[in-house]
C-alpha positions in Angstrom: 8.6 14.6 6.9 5.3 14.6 4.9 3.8 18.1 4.5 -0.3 19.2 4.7 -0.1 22.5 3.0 -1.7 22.8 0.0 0.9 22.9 -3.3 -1.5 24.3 -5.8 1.4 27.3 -6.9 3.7 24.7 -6.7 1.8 21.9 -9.2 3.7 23.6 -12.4 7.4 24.1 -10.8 7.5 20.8 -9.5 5.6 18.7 -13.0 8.7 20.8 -14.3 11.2 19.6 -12.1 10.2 15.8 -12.7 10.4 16.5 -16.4 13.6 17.9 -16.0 14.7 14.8 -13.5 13.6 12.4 -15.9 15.5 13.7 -19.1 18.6 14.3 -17.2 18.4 10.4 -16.2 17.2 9.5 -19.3 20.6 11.4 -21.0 22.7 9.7 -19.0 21.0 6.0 -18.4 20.0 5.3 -21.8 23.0 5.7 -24.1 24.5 3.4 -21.5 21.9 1.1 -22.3 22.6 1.3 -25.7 25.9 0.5 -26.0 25.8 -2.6 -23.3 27.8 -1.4 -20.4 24.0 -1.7 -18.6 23.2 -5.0 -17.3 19.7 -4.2 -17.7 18.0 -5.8 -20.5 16.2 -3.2 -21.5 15.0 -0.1 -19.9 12.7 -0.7 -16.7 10.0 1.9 -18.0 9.9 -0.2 -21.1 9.6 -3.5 -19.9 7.1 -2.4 -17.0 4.9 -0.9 -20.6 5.4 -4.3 -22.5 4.4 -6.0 -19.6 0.8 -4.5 -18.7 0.2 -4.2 -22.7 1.1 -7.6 -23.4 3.0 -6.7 -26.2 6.6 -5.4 -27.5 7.1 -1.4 -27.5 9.5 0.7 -29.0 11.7 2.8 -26.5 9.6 6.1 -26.5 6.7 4.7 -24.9 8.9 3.5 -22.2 10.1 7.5 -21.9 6.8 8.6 -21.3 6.6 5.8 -18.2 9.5 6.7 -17.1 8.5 10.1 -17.2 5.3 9.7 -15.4 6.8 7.8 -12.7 9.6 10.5 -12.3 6.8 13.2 -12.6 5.1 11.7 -10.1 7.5 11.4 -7.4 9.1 14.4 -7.7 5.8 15.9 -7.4 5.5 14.0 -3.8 9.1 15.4 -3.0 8.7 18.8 -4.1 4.6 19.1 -2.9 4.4 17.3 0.2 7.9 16.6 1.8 8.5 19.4 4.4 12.0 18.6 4.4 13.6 19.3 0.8 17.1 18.7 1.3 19.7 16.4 -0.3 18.8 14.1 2.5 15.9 13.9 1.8 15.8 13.1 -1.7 18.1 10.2 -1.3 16.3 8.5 1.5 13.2 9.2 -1.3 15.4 7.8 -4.1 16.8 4.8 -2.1 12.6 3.9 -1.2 12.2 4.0 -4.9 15.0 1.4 -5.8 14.1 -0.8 -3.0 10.6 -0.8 -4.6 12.1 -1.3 -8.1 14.1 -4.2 -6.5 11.1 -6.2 -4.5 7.7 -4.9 -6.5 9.0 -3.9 -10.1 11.5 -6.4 -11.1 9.6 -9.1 -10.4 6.7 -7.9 -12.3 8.3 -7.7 -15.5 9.9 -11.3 -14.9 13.0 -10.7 -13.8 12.6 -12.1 -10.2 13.6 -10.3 -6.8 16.5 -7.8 -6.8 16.8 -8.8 -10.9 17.9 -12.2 -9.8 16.4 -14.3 -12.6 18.6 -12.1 -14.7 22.5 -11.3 -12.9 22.9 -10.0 -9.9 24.6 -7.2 -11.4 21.4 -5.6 -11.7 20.9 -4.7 -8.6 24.2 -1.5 -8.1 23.3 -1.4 -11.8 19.6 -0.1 -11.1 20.6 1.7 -7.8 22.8 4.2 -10.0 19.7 5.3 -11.6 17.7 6.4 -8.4 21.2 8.0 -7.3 20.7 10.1 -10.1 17.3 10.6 -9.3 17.9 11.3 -6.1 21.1 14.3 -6.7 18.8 15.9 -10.2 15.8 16.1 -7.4 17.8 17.7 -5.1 19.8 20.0 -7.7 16.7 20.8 -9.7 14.7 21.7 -6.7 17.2 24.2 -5.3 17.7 25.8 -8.8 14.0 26.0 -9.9 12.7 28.3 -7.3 9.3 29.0 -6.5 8.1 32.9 -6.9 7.3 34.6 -4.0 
């Protein structure tokens, strides 16, 4: 599954892809935030940033984590993953929310799985890496690399 080859051609196309993941989630997942049909408390990105600076944040700064993380993995996916296929990007986006679920939540306080808060937050954080998951996939077949 994981690739050797070297991805230097591919460094831009695939920081360009995670860009593009992360503001195609971030269109959908935030106004849902926004107007409460998210359980979430506020968005993960954010509270993960309030939590290692110790202090509150407004929502951009949260973006730019979000984007980072995004960025990264789909720089994993795109770089070093031999296999690029839907598949593939699921199985990578269902990692990633079982991380979210066991490592994240409970670093920002809101216990395994989002426990501490409802356990509605667990489908309600899986839709996210979903999306992940499909725009990966999508962005990756559209956004091809030259020749």
């Amino acid at each position: 599954m994981i690739e050797s080859r070297k991805c230097a051609s591919s460094w831009l196309r695939a920081i360009g892809i995670g860009i593009g993941v992360s503001l195609l989630t971030a269109l959908i997942m935030v106004p849902l935030m926004k107007s409460g049909i998210s359980p979430l408390p506020k968005p993960l990105g954010l509270a993960f940033a309030e939590t290692l600076l110790h202090r509150t944040l407004p929502l951009p700064v949260g973006l730019v984590f979000h984007t980072a993380y995004v960025t990264f993995w789909s720089v994993v996916y795109v770089c070093f993953f031999s296999r690029r296929n839907i598949k593939t990007a699921l199985l990578l986006a269902l990692g990633l929310w079982l991380i979210v679920l066991a490592v994240f939540f409970p670093i920002v306080g809101w216990g395994f799985a989002g426990l501490s808060v409802s356990a509605k937050l667990i489908p309600a954080s899986f839709m996210p890496h979903l999306l992940f998951g499909l725009f990966l996939w999508a962005l990756n077949k559209l956004i091809r690399s030259t020749p």
